[in-house]
N, C-alpha and C positions, 0 to 999 in steps of 0.2 A: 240258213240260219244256224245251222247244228256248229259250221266252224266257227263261226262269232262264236255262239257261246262257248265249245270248248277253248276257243284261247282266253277268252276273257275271262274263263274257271282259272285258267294256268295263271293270269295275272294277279286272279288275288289269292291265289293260292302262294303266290313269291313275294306278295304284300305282306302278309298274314305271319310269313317265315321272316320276315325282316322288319324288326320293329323299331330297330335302328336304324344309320346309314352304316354302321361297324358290320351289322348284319347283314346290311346288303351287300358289304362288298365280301366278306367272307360267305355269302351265298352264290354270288358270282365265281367266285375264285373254286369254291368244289363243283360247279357244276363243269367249267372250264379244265380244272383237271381231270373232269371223267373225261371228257372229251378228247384228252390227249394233248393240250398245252403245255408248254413250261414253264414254270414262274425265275421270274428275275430278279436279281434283287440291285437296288441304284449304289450300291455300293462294293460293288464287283464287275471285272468287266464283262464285254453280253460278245457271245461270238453266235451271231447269226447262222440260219443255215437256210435256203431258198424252200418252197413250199412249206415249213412249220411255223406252227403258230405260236404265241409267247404269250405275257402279262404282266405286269409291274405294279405293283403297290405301293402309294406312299399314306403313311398317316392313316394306317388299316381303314381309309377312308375315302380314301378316293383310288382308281384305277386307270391303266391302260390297256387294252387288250389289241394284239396288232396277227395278221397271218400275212404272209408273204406268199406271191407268185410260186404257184411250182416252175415256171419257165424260165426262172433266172435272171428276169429284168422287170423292169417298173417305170413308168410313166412318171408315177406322185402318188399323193395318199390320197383314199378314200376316207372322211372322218363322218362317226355321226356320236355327238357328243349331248349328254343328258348330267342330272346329278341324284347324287343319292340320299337327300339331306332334307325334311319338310319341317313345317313351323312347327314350337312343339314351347315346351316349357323344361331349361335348362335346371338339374340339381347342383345348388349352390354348396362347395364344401361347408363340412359338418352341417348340415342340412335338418338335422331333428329339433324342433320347437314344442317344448311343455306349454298347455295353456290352460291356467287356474289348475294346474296339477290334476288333470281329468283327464286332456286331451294329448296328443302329440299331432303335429303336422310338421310338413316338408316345408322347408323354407326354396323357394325356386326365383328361377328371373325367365322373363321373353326368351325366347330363340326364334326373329324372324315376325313378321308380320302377321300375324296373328287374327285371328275372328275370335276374341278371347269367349265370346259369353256360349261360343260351341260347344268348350270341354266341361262346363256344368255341368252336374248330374248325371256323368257318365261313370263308368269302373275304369281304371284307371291301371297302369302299371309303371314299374321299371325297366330303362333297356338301355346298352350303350357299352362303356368298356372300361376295365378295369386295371389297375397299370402293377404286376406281384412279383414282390422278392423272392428270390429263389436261394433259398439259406445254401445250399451247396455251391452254388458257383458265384452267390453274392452278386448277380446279374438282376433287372427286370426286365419282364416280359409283360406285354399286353396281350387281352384275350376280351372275344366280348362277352359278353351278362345279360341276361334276361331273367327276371324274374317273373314265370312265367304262371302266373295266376290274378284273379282280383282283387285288386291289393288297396286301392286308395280312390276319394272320391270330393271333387272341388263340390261343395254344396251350397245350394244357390240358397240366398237369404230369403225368408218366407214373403210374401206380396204382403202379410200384415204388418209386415216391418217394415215394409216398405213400399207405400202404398202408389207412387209413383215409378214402380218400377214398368210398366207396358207403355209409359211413353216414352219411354227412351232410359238408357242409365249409360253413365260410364265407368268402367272396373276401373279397381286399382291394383296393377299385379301384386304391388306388397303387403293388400289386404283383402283385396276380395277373390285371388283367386290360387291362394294355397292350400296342397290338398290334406284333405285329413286321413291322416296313417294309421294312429291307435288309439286306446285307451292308457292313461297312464298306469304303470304298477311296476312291478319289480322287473327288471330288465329290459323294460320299453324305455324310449325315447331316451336312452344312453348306448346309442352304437350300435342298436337292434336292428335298422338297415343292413349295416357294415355285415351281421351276422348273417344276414339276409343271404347279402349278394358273395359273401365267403361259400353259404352251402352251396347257392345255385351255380356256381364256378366248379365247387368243388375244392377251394383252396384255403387258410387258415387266413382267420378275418382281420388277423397280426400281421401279417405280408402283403394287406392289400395299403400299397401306399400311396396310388392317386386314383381317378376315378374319372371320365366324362359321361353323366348320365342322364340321359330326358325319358319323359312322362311319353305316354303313348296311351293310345286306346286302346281296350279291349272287343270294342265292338268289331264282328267278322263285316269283311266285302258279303256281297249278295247281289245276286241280279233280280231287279223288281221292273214292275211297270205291267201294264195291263196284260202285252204278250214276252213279257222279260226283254223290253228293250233300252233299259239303262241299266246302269253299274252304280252300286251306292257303295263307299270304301275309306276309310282314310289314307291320307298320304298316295292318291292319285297323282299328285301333283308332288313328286315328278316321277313316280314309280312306275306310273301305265307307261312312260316312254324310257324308263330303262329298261323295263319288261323286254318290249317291243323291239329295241335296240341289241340286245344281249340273243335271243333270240335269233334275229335274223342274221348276226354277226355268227352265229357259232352253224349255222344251214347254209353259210354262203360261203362257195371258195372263189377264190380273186382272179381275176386274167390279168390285170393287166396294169392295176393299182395294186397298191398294200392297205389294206383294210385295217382301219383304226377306229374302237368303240372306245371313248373314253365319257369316262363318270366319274364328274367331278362331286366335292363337298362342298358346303357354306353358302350356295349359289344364292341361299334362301338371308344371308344376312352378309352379303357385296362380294363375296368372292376373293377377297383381299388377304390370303391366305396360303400356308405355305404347300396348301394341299389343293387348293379353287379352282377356276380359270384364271385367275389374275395372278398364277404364279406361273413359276418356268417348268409346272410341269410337263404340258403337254408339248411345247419347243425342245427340252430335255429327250423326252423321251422321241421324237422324231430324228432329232442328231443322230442320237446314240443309234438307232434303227439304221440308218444312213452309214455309221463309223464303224456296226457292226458287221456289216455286211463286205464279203469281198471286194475289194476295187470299186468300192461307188460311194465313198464317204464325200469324193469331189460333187457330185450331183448333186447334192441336198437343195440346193439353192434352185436347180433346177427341177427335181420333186416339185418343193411347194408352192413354184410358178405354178403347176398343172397338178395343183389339188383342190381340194373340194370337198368342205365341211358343210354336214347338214346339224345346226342347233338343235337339239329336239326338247323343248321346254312347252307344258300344257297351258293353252290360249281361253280365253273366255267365250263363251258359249250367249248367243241371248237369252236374256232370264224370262220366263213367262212373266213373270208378277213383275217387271219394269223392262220391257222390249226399248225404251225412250233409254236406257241407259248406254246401248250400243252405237256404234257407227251409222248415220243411214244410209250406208250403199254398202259397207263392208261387214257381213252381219251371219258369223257361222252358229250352225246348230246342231247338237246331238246327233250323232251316226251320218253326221254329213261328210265325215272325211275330212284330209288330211288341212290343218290350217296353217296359210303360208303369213308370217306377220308382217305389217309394212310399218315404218314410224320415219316421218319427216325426221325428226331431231337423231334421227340413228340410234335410237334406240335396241334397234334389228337390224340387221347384217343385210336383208333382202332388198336388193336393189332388181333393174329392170331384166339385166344377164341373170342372175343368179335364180330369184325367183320362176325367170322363163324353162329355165334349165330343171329346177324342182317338177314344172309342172308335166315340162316333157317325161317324167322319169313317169310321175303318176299315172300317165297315160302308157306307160308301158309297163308299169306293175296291173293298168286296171282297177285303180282305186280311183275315187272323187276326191276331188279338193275343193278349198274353198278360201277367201280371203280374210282378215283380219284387218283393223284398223283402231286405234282409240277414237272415239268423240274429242273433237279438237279443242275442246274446255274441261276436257277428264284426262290428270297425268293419270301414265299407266307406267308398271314395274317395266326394269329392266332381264335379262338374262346372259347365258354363257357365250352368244356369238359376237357381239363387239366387243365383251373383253378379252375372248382368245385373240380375236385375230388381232388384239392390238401386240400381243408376243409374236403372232405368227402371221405375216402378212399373207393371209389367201382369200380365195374366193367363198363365198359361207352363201348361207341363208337359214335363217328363224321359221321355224314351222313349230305347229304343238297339237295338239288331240282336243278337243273342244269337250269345257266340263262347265258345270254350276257351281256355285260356292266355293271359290278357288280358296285358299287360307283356312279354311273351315278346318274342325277336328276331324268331320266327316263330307265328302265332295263326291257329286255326284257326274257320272259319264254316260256315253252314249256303247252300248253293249258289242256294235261292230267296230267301233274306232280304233280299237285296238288291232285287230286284224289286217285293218288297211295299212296300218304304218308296220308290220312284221311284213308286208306284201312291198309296201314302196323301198323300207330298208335293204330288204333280201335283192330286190333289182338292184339298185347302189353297189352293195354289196359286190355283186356278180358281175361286175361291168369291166 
């Protein structure tokens, strides 16, 4: 039990440091340079070199991270692909609203499917990135921001106002659920963010000239339950399986594949983006891997015949308070290990090879798995493996970490699940 719980401390301990997906990827990227990688940049050319490993950034928001064989040849790629990006409530430019000259609050929109009435009555914060002039070379630069304190709180209308509010209600984002920032008075609610997020940068609040930023919770992960056998966290979903992913990708050296961890953005609002899976990132970035390399830019085509992406996006768990809501045969739970997703409409990648192939590995990392299914009159979300492999035609499979409360401000997991998928990736990995 002692490894569960220290990896699942590591995992919200890397939730906790990333309160964006800006931060998640610049939390990936210094832990990857301790490591000895080296960053690339897509606008220069990449000269490979066989056993090192590399990185590529696009849209400080999404990444690539790839290590090559020390033996100087390659089969195809190894992928395990997640993203960094969870529902949240986006800040709309010039964002400060006066209300009856007492109040200020944040004017916001949706980011992503939402469980809106979660982030009620919670502490709240800033996080995200900031885009600053630089008066000497007249260049900008992006850099992320956090505003790392309790700063703001969506408050829920009293039950005497609202006496109908425990049978049901439905929000209105552009009135019931913006959060309240200040008191009005001299220097509030005219640009007093803006000063905000200048100190926390460190930079003058005159130079900061765009801005992408969302709300987050302040509430820590923690492991609860009778003998600390769940995980309660925000932004589980999709984080315990970058964790997982990032992790096993940086323990694991390759024989015989080139090992590709990519983490995408936006996965949470269609992907459709210049940074997502539904761009030419990750076909980009496997060329150029191909083009860099001595004498084998002709194989590429043969690569990714004989490669092999595993999706890792967090699957739905059965709820205690509504078990009828699940599959009846395809029905995973809490610390049950690793879940492989199936969906007639193709929704998931997992067909009868690919998933067989998943399950073989589990059996050789030594983890449980289990399967996934929707109820065939309940549509369920999509994720990252049918729209990559519509850029890149290979072999995949959808698997995820089984949680409760998926969309939620706060979502709950099972305390080993984490573990199992750093143990199945690292085989992958290693192969």
């Amino acid at each position: 039990m002692k490894e569960y719980v220290k990896c699942a401390k590591e995992m919200l301990d890397f939730i906790e440091r990333s309160p964006s997906c800006f931060h998640v990827i610049e939390n990936i990227k210094n832990h990857l340079t301790e490591e000895g990688f080296q960053e690339l940049k897509e606008n220069q050319e990449w000269r490979l070199s066989w056993g090192r490993g590399y990185f590529v950034i696009r849209n400080d928001s999404s990444l690539m991270a790839f290590r090559l064989p020390a033996a100087g040849e390659a089969l195809g790629f190894h992928i395990v692909a997640a993203h960094s990006d969870s529902p949240s409530f986006k800040l709309k430019e010039t964002p400060e609203m006066k209300v009856e000259e007492r109040y200020v609050k944040l004017n916001t929109e949706k980011y992503g499917g939402m469980i809106l009435s979660t982030w009620l009555d919670r502490a709240l914060s800033v996080a995200g990135r900031i885009a600053v002039y630089d008066d000497k070379t007249g260049s900008v630069e992006t850099r992320p921001v956090n505003i790392d304190k309790d700063l703001l709180v969506i408050p829920n209308l009293a039950v005497h106002m609202n006496r109908e509010i425990n049978k049901g209600a439905e929000y209105n984002p552009q009135t019931d659920m913006l959060p309240l920032y200040a008191e009005c008075g001299e220097g509030k609610g005219r640009n007093s963010l803006l000063r905000k997020l200048a100190k926390a940068a460190g930079v003058k609040a005159e130079n900061i000239l765009g801005q992408d930023l969302f709300l987050y919770v302040r509430e820590k992960g923690r492991i609860i339950g009778e003998n600390g056998e769940f995980v309660l966290s925000p932004k589980l979903d999709d984080l315990q399986c970058v964790y997982a992913a990032v992790k096993a990708f940086g323990e694991s050296a390759p024989l015989d594949y080139i090992n590709v961890c990519a983490i995408f953005d936006n996965e949470e609002v269609g992907s459709g983006t210049g940074q997502g899976a539904d761009s030419t990132f990750l076909e980009d970035t496997l060329r150029r891997i191909a083009k860099g390399l001595p004498e084998s830019g002709s194989r590429y085509l043969q690569w990714v015949a004989d490669s092999f992406m595993i999706s890792a996006d967090n699957a739905h768990a059965v709820h205690p308070n509504h078990p009828e809501k699940a599959d009846p045969t395809n029905r995973p739970y809490l610390n049950g290990g690793i879940v492989v997703k199936y969906h007639g409409g193709q929704k998931y990648t997992t067909d009868a090879a690919s998933g067989a192939y998943l399950k073989g590995l589990c059996r050789q990392a030594q983890v449980p798995y289990q399967t996934y299914a929707n109820r065939s009159d309940i549509l369920g979300g999509s994720t990252l493996g049918n729209i990559s492999v519509s850029h890149v035609s290979l072999s995949s499979v959808d698997i995820g970490l089984p949680q409760l409360a998926m969309h939620s401000a706060v979502e709950t997991a099972g305390v080993k699940d984490t573990a199992y998928a750093v143990k199945l990736f690292r085989t992958f990995f290693s192969a």
